[in-house]
C-alpha positions as CSV (number, residue, x, y, z in Angstrom):
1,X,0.0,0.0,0.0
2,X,1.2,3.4,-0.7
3,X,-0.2,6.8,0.0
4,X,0.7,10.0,-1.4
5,X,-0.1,13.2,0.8
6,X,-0.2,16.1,-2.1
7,X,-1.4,19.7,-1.1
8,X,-5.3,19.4,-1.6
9,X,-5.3,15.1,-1.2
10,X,-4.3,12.1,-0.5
11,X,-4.4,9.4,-2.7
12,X,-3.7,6.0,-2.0
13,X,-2.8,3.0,-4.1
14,X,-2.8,-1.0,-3.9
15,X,-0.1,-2.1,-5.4
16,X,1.2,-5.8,-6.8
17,X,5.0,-6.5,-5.2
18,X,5.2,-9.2,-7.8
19,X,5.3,-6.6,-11.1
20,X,4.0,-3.3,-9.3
21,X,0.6,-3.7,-11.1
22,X,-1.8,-1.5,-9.4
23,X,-4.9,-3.1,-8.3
24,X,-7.5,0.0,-6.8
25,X,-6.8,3.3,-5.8
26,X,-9.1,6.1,-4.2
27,X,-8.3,10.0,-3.3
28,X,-10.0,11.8,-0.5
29,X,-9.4,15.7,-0.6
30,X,-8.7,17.6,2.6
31,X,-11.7,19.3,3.9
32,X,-9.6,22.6,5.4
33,X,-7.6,22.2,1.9
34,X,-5.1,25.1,1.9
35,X,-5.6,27.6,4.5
36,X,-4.0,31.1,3.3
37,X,-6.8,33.5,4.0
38,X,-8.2,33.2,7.4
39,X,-7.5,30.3,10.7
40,X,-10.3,27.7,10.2
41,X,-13.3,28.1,13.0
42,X,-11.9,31.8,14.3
43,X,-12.1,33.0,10.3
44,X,-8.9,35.3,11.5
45,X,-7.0,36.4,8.3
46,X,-3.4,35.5,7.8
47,X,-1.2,37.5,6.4
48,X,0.5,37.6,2.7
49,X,3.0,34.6,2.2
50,X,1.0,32.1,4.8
51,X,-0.2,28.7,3.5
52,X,-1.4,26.4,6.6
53,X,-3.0,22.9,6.9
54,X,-5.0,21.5,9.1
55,X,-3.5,18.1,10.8
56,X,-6.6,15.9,10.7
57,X,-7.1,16.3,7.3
58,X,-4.2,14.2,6.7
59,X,-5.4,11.3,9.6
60,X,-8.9,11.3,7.4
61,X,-6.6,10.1,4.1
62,X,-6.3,6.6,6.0
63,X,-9.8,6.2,7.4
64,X,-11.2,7.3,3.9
65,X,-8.4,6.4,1.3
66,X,-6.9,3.1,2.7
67,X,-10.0,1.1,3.3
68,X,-11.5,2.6,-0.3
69,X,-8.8,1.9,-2.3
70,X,-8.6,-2.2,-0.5
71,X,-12.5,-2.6,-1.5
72,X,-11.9,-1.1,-5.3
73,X,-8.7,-3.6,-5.5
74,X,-10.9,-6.3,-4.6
75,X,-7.9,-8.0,-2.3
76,X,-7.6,-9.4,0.5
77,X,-6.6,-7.1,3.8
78,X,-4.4,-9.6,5.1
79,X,-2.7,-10.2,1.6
80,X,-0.9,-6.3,2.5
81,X,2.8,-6.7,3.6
82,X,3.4,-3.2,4.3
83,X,2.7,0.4,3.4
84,X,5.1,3.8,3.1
85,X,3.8,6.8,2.6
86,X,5.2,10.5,1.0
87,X,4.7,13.9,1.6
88,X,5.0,17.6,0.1
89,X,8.2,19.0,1.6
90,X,8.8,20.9,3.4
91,X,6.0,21.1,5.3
92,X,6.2,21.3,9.1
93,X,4.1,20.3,12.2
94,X,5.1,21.7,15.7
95,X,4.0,19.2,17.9
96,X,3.7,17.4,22.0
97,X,6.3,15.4,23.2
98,X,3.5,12.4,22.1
99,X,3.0,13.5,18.4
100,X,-0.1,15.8,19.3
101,X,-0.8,18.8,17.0
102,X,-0.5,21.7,18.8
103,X,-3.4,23.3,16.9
104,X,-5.2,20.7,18.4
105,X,-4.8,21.5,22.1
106,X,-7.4,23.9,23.8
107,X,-5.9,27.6,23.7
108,X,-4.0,27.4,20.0
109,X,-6.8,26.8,17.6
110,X,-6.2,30.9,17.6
111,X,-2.7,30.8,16.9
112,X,-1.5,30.3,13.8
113,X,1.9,29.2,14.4
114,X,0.3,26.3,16.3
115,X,-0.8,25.1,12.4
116,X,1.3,22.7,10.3
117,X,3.3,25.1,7.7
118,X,2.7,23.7,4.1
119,X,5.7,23.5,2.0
120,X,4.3,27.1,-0.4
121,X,4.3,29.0,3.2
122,X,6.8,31.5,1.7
123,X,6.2,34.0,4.9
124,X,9.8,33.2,6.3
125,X,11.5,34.3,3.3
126,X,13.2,37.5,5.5
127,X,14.4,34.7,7.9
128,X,16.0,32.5,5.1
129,X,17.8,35.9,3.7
130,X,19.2,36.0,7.7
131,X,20.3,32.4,7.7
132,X,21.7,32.8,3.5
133,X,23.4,36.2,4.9
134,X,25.3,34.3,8.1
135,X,26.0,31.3,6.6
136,X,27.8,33.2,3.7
137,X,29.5,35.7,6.3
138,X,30.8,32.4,8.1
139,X,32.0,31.1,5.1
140,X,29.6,27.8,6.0
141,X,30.4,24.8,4.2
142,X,27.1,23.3,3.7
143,X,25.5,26.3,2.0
144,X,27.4,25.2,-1.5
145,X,25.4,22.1,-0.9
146,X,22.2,23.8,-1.4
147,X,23.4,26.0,-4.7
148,X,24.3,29.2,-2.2
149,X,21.3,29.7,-0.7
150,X,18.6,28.0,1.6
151,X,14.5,28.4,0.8
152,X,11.9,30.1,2.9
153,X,10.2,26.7,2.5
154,X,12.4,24.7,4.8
155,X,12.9,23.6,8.4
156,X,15.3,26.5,9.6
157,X,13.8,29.2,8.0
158,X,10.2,28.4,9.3
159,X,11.4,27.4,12.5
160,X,13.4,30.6,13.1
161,X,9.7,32.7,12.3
162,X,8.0,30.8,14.4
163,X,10.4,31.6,16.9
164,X,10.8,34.8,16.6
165,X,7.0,35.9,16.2
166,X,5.2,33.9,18.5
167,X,7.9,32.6,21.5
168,X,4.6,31.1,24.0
169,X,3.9,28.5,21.0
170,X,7.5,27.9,20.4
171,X,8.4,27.0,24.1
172,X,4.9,24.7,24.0
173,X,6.2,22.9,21.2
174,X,8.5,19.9,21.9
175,X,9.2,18.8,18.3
176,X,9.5,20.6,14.7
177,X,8.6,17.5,13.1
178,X,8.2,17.1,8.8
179,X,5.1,15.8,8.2
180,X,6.4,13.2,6.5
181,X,7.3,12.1,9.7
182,X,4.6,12.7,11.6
183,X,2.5,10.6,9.6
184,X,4.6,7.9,10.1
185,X,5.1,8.5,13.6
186,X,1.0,8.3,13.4
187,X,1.2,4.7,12.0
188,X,3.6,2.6,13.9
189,X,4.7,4.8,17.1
190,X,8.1,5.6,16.1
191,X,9.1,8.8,15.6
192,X,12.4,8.5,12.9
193,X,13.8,11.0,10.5
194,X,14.2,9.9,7.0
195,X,17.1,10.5,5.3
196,X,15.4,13.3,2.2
197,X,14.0,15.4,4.3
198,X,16.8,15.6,7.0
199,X,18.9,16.6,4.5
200,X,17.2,18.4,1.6
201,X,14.9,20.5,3.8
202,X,16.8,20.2,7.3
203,X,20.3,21.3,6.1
204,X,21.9,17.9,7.5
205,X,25.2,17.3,5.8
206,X,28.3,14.9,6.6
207,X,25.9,13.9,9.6
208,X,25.6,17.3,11.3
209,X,23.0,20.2,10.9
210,X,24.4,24.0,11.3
211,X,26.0,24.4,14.7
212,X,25.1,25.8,17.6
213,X,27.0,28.2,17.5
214,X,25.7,29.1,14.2
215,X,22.4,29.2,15.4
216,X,22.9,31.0,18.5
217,X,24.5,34.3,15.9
218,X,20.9,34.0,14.3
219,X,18.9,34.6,17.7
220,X,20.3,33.4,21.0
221,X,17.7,32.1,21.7
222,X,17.6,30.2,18.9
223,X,21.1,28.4,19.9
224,X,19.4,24.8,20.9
225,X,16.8,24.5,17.9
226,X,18.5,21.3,16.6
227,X,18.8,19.5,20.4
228,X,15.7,20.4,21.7
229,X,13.5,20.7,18.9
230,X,14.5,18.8,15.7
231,X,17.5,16.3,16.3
232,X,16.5,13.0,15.9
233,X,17.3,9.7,14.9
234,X,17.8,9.4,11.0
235,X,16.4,6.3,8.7
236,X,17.5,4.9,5.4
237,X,15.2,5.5,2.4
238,X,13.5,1.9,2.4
239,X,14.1,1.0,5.6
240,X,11.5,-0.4,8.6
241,X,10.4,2.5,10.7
242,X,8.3,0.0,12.6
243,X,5.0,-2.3,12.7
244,X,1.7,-1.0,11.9
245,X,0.0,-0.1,15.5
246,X,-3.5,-1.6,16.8
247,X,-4.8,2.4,16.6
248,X,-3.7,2.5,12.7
249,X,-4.9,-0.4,11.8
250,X,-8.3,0.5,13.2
251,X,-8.3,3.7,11.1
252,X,-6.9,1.5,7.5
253,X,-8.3,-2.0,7.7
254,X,-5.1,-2.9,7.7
255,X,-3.8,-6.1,9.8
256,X,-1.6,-4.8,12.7
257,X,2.0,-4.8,12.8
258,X,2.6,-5.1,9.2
259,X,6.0,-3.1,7.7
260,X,5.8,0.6,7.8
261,X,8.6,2.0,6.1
262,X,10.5,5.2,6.8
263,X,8.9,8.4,5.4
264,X,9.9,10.1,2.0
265,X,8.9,13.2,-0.2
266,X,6.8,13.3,-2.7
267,X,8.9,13.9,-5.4
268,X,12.1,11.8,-4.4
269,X,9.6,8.6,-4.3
270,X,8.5,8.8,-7.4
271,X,12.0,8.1,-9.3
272,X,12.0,4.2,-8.4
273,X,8.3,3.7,-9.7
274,X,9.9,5.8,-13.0
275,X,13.0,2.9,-12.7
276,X,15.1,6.4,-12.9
277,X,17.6,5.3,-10.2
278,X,20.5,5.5,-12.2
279,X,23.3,8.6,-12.9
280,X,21.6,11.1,-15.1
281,X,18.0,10.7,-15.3
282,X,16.3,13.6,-14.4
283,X,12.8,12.8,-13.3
284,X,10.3,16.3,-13.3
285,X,6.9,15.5,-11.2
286,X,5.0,18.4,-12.5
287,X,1.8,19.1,-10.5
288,X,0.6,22.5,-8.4
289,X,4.8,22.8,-8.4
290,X,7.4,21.2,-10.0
291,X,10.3,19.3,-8.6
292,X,13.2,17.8,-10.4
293,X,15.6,15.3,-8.9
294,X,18.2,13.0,-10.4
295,X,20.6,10.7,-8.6
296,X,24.6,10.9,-9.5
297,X,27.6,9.3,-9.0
298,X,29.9,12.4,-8.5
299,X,29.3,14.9,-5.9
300,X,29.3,19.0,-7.4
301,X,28.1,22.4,-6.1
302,X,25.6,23.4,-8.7
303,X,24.6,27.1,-8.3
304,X,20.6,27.8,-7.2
305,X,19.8,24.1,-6.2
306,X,17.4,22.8,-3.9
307,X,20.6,20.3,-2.3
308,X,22.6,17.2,-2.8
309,X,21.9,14.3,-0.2
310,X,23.9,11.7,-0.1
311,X,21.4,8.7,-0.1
312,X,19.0,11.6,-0.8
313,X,17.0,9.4,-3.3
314,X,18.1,5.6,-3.0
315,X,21.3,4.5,-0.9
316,X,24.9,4.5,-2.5
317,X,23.9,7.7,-4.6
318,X,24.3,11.6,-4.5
319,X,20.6,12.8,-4.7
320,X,20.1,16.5,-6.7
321,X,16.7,18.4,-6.2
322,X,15.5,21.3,-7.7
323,X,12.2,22.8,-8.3
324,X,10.0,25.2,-9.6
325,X,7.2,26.7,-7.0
326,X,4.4,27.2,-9.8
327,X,3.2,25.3,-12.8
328,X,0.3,23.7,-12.6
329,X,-0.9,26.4,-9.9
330,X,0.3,29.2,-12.6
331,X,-2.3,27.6,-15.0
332,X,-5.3,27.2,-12.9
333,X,-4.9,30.9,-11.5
334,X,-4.8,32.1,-15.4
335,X,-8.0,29.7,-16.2
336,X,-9.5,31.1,-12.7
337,X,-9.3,34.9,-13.1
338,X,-8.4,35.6,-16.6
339,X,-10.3,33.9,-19.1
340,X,-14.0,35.4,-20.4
341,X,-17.4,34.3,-19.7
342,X,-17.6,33.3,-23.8
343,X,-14.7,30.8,-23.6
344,X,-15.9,28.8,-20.5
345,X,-19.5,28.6,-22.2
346,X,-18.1,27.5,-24.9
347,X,-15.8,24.7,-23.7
348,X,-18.8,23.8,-21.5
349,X,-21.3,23.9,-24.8
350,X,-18.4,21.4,-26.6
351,X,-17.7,19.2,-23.1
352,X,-14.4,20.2,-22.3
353,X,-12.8,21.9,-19.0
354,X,-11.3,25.5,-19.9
355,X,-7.9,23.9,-19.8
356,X,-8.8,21.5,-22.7
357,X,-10.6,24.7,-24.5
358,X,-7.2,26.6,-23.8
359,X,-4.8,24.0,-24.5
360,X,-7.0,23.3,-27.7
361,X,-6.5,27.2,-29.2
362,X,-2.7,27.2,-27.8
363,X,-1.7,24.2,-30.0
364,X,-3.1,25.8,-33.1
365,X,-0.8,28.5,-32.9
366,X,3.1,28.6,-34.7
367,X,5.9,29.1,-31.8
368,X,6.6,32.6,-31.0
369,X,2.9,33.6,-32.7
370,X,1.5,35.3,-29.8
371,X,4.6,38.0,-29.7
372,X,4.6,37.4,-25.3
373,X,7.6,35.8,-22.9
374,X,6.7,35.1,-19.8
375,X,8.5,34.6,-16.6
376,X,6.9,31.2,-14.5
377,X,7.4,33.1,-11.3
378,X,3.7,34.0,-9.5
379,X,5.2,31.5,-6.7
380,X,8.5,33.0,-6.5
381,X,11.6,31.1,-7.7
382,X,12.6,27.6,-6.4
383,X,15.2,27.4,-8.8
384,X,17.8,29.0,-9.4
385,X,17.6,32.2,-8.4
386,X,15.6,30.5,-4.6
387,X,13.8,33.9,-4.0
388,X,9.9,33.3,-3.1
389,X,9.2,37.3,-3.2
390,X,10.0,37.1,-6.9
391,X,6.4,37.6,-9.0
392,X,5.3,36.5,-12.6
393,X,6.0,38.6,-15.3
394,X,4.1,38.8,-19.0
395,X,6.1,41.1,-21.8
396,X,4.8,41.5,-25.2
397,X,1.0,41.5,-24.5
398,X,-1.0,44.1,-26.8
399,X,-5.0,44.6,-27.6
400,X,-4.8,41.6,-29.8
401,X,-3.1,39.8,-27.0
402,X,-6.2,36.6,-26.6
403,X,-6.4,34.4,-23.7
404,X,-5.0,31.4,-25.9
405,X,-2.0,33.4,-26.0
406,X,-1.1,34.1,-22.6
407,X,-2.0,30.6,-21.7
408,X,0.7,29.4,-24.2
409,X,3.4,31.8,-23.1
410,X,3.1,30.6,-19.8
411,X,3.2,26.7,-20.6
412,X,6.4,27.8,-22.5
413,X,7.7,30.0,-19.3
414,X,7.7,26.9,-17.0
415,X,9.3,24.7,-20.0
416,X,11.9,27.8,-20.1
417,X,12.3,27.3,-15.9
418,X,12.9,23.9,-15.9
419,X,15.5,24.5,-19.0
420,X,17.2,26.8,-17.1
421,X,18.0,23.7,-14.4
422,X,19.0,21.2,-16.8
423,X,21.6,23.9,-18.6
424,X,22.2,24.9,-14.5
425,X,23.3,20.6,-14.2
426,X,25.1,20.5,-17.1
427,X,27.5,23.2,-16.7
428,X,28.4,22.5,-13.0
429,X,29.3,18.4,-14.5
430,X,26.5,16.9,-13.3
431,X,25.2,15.8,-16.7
432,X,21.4,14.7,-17.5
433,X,21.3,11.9,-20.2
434,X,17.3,11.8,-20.0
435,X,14.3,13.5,-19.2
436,X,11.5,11.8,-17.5
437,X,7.8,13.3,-17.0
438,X,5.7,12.3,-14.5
439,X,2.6,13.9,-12.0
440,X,-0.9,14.9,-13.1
441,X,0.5,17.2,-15.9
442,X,1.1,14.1,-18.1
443,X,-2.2,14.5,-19.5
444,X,-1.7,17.8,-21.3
445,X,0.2,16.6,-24.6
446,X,0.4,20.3,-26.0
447,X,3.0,20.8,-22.9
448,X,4.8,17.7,-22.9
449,X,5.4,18.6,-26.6
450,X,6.8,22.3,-25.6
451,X,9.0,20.8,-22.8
452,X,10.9,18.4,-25.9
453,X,11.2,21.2,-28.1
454,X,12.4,23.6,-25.2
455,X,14.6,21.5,-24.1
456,X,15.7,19.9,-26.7
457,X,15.4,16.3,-25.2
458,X,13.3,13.6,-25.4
459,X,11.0,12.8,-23.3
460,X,10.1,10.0,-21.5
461,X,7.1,9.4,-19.2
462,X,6.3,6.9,-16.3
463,X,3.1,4.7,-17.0
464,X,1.9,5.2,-13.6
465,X,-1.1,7.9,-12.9
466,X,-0.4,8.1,-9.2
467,X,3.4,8.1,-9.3
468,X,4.2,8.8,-5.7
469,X,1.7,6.4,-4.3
470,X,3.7,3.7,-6.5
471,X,6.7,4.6,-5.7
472,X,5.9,4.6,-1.7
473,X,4.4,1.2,-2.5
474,X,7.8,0.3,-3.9
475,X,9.4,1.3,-0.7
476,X,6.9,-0.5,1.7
477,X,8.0,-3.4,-0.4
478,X,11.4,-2.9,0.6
479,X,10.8,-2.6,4.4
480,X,8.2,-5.7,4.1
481,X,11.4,-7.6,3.1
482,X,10.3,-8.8,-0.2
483,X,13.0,-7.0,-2.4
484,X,16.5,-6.1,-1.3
485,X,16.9,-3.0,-2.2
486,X,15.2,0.2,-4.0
487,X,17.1,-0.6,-7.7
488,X,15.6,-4.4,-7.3
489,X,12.1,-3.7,-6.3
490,X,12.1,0.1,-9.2
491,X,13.4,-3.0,-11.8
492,X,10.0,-5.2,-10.8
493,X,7.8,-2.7,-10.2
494,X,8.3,0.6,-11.9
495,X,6.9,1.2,-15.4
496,X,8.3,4.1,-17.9
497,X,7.4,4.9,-21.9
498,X,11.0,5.7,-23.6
499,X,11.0,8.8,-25.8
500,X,7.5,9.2,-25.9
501,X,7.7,12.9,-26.9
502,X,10.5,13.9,-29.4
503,X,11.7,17.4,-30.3
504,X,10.7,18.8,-33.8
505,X,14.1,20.6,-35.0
506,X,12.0,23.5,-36.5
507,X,10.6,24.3,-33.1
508,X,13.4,23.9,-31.4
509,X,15.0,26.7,-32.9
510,X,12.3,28.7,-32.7
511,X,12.6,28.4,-29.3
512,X,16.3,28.3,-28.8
513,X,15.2,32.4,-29.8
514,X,12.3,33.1,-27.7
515,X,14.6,31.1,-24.4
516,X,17.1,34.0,-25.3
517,X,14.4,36.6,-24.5
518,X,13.4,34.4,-21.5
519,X,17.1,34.5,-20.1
520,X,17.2,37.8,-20.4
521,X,14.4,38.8,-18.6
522,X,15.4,36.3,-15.8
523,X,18.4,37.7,-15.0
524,X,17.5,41.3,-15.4
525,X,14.5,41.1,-13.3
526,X,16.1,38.3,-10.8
527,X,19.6,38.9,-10.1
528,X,19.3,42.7,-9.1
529,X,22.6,42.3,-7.1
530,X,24.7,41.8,-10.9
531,X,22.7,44.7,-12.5
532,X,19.2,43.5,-12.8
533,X,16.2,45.6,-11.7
534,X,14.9,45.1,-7.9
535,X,11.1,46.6,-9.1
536,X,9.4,42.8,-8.0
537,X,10.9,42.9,-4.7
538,X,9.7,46.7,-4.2
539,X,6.5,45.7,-5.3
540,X,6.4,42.9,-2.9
541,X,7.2,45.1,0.1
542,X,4.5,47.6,-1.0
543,X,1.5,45.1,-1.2
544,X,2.7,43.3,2.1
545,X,3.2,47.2,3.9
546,X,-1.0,47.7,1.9
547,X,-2.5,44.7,3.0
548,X,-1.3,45.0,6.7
549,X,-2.4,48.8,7.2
């Protein structure tokens, strides 16, 4: 069994450990969803930059999902051998000494800080350019790990906000756990780090996070974060975290003290049920976000990544990671707020969703048609540039300028993003030999086509609809004992289509022109600190300095 946490679902999956056939799966959405506006029950707003969830959401995935997806499998409950599970990263629960929410206690349903941080909480982003500015002062040697800079998204950065702006729920807290752990922690009792996230979102390299000493030049107080509030014992990718507990098995239907394995990410599971667990292939699970992540065999400092883990993806490996914080999200916002009451009648009067309309008018068009570049950054910057208070920018637009248009240039602006990383790889000697598609995006042929020609590459896709759920599946597999090792059980049970999408020569020239423009407008409006322009950070402080009068 695997289940995939994503950021408005969980979906779980029953999988075969024989050839990774998957037999039922079901999806249960979370009934808080994303909370960015206003604290669920109080209906207090939250500021700009906050994105919340609401800890029982995730618990209702395995009362709803689990026993769902058994009965649509039609198996057997005592034929499971074990389940894993992933999780959006990084996304952070402050918690009791026992695993309890502290938004669940009486007195901080009020507090915010008392909610689990989702991984697009970009709020801490002044606290991340603290920690980037320190660590580079200090000469630090695990920032090159991470490209030169850390995110707003992970465990430091949120940790040091939550310090700093609400100390009463920090001191209640006893641990800043990932919810990748605390959902394991949930199932079997044991509370154990996993490798990924300690390492990609916890800044733990060579077996050490930032010193104390470090942290104490941040905030004083902030000097025993890692002891008191984070350190814990770390497990390998695949590994047994424990049995499945008497209170689990009650919630899944489930037979108690079957194999839970160690906790993972959502996109770092996904490369065994892909079988890319080899040097070189880069895997892209394109959803709400992005994230890329390929496994090497040589360890380099690549500028603007998310990090480099060693056994970061499977053991024996040096796991890459980086990311883009809006693609699919950048689409549904445009087919949201920006498209006319004519086009959604239409694509209702024809039975289509607006996408399919859009997509529809987009792929009629010649590349470079619509006369607009675009900039994929109305979730900041992941990668490279790891700035969340950069904004999306649209040049060229005009009164002929139709929605078809601007839905095209922005397909093309994430393909230019996630072109950017793979020339990013490449020129710090971390090659990437293929390109390998996977995530609800798959579905859209217009933009797998766009990412060949932009990049250039072929492109490859994994079989699988609910990648991450496979791919935990794969892993529960491995701690049930029934493979060896990750590469065995992603040989059995992983599925991929070779070269399913191939670059057209014509449009890839064509684009080679338009990705000129793109570059130029990246750097220009991102790097203000080598002559760029700083206008989207000044814009940022203005609407944050607006909406808080």
């Amino acid at each position: 069994m695997g289940v995939d946490f994503g950021t408005l679902s969980g979906r779980a999956v029953v999988v075969r450990v024989a050839d990774g056939a998957e037999l039922g799966s079901a999806v249960h959405d979370y009934r808080h969803g994303v909370v960015d506006r206003e604290l669920p029950g109080t209906g207090a707003p939250l500021p700009p930059d906050w994105a919340l969830q609401v800890p029982s959401d995730y618990i209702d995935v395995l009362r709803a999902a689990v026993p769902e997806a058994l009965a649509r499998a039609g198996v057997d409950a005592a034929s499971v051998v074990g389940i894993a599970t992933d999780f959006t990263a990084c996304t952070m629960v402050p918690v009791r000494a026992d695993g309890t929410p502290l938004c669940e206690l009486p007195g901080f349903a009020d507090r915010p800080h008392a909610y689990v941080k989702l991984w697009k909480h970009h709020a801490a982003q002044p606290h991340a350019d603290r920690i980037n500015a320190l660590a580079a002062e200090r000469g630090e040697p695990w920032l090159a790990r991470y490209g030169g800079l850390i995110s707003s998204e992970w465990e430091f950065a949120k940790g040091l906000q939550l310090f700093e702006e609400d100390p009463e729920v920090y001191a209640a807290m006893d641990r800043w756990v990932e919810a990748a752990d605390w959902i394991v922690w949930r199932l079997c009792g044991t509370y154990v780090r996993n490798a990924c996230t300690a390492g990609y979102k916890g800044i733990r390299q060579d077996g050490a996070y930032p010193s104390r000493d470090f942290l104490e030049a941040l905030n004083p107080g902030f000097a025993d974060f890692v002891a008191d509030k984070l350190d814990q014992p770390i497990g390998e990718l695949g590994a047994r975290a424990g049995g499945l507990s008497a209170e689990a098995a009650a919630w899944t239907g489930l037979p108690e003290g079957i194999a839970v394995a160690v906790g993972n990410v959502d996109a770092h599971v996904t490369a065994p049920a892909a079988r890319a667990v080899e040097p070189g292939q880069l895997v892209a699970i394109m959803g709400t976000s992005t994230c890329h992540v390929m496994n090497s065999d040589v360890l380099r400092e690549v500028p603007g990544m998310c990090g480099v883990v060693d056994g970061g993806i499977v053991p024996g490996l040096w796991g890459y990671e980086a990311g883009q914080s809006g693609v699919g999200d950048i689409f549904a916002w445009f087919a949201e707020t920006s498209v006319p009451a004519a086009y959604s009648e239409e694509a209702q009067r024809r039975g289509l969703s607006i996408h399919e309309y859009l997509t529809e008018l987009a792929a009629a068009q010649e590349v470079g048609a619509h006369g607009l570049v675009a900039l994929d950054w109305h979730s900041g910057n992941r990668s490279v540039l790891v700035d969340h208070q950069l904004s999306g920018v649209i040049v060229g637009q005009t009164l002929a300028t139709r929605p078809e248009d601007t839905y095209r240039a922005l397909i093309e602006a994430t393909a230019f993003g996630t072109r950017t990383i793979i020339e990013t790889f490449n020129r710090a000697g971390v090659p990437v030999n293929e390109l390998i598609m996977a995530g609800g995006l798959l579905k859209n042929q217009l933009l797998m086509q766009i990412y060949a020609d932009v990049t250039g590459l072929p492109l490859s896709t994994i079989t699988s609809e609910q990648g991450p759920a496979l791919g935990s599946a794969i892993h529960a597999a491995v701690a049930a004992g029934a493979y060896p090792d990750i590469h065995a059980a992603s040989a059995a049970m992983g599925s991929a289509q070779r070269d399913v999408y191939v670059p057209d020569p014509r449009r890839v020239k064509a684009y080679d022109a338009l990705y000129a423009e793109y570059t130029r407008l990246h750097d220009y409006f991102g790097r203000a600190r080598d002559g760029g322009n700083d206008v989207l950070h000044r814009l940022h402080r203005i609407r944050t300095e607006a909406v808080q009068a």
